[in-house]
N, C-alpha and C positions, 0 to 999 in steps of 0.2 A: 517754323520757318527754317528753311535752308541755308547756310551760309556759304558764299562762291567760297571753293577752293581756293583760288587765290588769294582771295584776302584773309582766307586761315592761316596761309604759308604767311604772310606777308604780318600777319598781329603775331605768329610763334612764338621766335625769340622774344619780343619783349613782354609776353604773357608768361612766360617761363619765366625769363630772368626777375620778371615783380612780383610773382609768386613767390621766387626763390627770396628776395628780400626780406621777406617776411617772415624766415625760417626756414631751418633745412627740412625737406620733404625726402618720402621715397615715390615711384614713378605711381603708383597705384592712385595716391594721396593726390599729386600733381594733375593727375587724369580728373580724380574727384572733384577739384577746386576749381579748374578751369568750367567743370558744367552746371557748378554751384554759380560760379562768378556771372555767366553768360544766360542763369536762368531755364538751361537745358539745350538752349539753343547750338551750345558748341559740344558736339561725341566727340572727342579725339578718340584715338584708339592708340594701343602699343602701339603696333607699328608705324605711326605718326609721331607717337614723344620720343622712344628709343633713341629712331636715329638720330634727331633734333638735342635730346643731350645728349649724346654722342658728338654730336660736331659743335655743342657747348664747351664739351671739354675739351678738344683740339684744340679750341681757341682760347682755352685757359679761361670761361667766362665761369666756367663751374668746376668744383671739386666735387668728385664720390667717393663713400668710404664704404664696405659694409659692414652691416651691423645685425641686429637680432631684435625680429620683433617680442613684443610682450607672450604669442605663441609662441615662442621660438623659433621661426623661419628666419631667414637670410632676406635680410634686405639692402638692397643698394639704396644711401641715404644720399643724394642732390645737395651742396652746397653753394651759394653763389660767393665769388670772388670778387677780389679790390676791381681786377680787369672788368668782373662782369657787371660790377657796381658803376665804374664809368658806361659799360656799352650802354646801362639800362639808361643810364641819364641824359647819354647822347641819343639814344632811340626816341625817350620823351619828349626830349623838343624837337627830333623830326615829327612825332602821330603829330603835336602842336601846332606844327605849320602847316599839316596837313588835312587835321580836325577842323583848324580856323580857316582854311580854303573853298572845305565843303561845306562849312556854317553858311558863308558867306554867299556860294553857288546854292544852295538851296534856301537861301532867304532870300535872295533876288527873285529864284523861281516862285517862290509859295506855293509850294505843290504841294500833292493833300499828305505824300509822304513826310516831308521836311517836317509839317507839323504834329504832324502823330508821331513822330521819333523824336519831340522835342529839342529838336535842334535850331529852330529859327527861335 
């Protein structure tokens, strides 16, 4: 299955940010978990997370340090902040409002999707 573009931008940050709760990651790791989480269904690529923490850090939602993996490479290790601890909270109960919206729009419809995606 394909996922619209849009609603890839639009889940990012707070696929990141609750990833990052969980533990500091480096981008590689980050890439991993999002296609573990999603079932395969979500490739990010570099050039999708890069610049996404990049403008994490602007916003002071995340800190990076680098470090060295158990090969020895250089890795930039993702941490999430107190700031990016609030955004993720305030993100959550926006998907919330917005989860329970399309519960509700596709349980009115009973379409053959709503219940093969378990939502009604």
């Amino acid at each position: 299955m394909r996922i619209d573009k849009d609603l890839v931008a639009a889940s990012a940050t707070p696929l990141v940010l609750g990833i990052l709760a969980d533990g500091d990651l480096y981008g590689y790791a980050i890439l991993k978990r999002v296609s573990e989480l999603s079932g395969g269904g979500m490739q990010w690529t570099d050039g999708m997370l890069y610049p996404l923490l990049h403008r994490l850090e602007r916003l002071g939602y995340v800190s990076s340090l680098w470090g060295t993996s158990d090969a020895g490479r250089r890795r930039k290790h993702y941490t999430i902040t107190p700031a990016g601890l609030d955004a993720l909270a305030d993100r959550q109960e926006q998907w919330t409002v917005v989860a329970d919206a399309l519960r509700q729009v596709w349980h009115t419809a009973q379409g053959p999707s709503a219940a093969r995606e378990g939502w009604a």
